[in-house]
C-alpha positions in Angstrom: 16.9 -28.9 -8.5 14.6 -27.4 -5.8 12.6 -25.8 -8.8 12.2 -29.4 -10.0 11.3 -30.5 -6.6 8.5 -27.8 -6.2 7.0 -28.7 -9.8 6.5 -32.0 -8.4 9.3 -33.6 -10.4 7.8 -31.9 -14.4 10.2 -29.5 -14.3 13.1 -27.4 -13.4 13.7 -24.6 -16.1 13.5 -20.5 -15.6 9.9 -18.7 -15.1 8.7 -16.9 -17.5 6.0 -15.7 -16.1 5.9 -15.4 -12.0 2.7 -15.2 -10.2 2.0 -13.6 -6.9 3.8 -10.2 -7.4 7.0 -12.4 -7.1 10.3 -11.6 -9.9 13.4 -13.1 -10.9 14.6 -16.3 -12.8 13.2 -18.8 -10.3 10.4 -16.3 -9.2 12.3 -16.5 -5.9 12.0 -12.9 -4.5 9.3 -10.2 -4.2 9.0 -7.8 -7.2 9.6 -4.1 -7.3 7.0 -2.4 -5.1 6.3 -5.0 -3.1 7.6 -6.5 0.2 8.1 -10.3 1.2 5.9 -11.7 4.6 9.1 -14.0 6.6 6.1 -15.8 7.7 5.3 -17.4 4.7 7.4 -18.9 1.8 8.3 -17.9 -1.2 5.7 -20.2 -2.8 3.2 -19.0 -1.1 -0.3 -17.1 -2.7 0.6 -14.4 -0.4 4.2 -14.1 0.5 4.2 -10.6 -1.3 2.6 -8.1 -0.2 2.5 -4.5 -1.1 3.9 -1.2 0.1 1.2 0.9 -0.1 0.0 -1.1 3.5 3.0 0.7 5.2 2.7 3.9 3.9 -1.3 4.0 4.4 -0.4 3.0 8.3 2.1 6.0 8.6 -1.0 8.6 7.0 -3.8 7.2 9.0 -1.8 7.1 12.1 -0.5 11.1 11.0 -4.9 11.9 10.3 -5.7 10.6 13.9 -2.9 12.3 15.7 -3.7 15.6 13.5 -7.9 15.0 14.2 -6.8 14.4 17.6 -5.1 17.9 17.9 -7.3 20.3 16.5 -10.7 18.4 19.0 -8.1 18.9 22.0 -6.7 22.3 21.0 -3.4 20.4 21.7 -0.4 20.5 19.5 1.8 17.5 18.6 3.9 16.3 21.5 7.5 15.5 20.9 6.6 11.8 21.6 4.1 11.8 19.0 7.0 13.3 16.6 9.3 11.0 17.6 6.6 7.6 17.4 5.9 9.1 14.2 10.0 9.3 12.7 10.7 6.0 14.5 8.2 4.5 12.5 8.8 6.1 9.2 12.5 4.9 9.3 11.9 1.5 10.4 8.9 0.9 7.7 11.7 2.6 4.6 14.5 0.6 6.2 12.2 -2.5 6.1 11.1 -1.9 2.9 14.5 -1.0 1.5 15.9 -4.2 3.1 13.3 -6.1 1.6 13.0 -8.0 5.4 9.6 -6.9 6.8 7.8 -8.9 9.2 3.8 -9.2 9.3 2.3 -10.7 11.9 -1.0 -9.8 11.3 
């Protein structure tokens, strides 16, 4: 019915082909390699987003702190370890949970 409802009352049968890097019968969740945004629905152009945003956060934080090293002659601190495990876990355990939040 709420598949009907979104067609504007046309129809209400399975997708066969889901837009927006969305998946499933109803295109009703994000697909494989990507992640959904809880601030925007389903329906939405961009409710999916991709993984790769994550990951390329993690590497360009890890480039800085590693730039920022060598210019200081510092090594890593264990707060920078830890900022750095603490946000490798959360990012796979939002990923693997499919329930990140973007509020960019």
């Amino acid at each position: 019915m709420e598949l009907y409802k979104l067609s504007g009352r046309v129809s209400g049968g399975v997708c066969l082909k889901c837009r927006h890097f969305t998946a499933g019968r109803h295109c009703h969740y994000c697909k494989e390699g990507y992640y959904r945004d809880l601030t925007k629905a389903i329906t939405h152009r961009k409710a999916c987003k991709g993984m790769f945003i994550f990951i390329s956060a993690i590497y360009n934080y890890l480039h800085i702190l590693h730039r920022y090293s060598i210019f200081t002659d510092r090594l890593y601190t264990s707060a920078n370890i830890s900022f750095i495990v603490s946000l490798y876990i959360r990012t796979i355990t939002c990923l693997e949970s499919h329930t990140c939040l973007v509020t960019s």
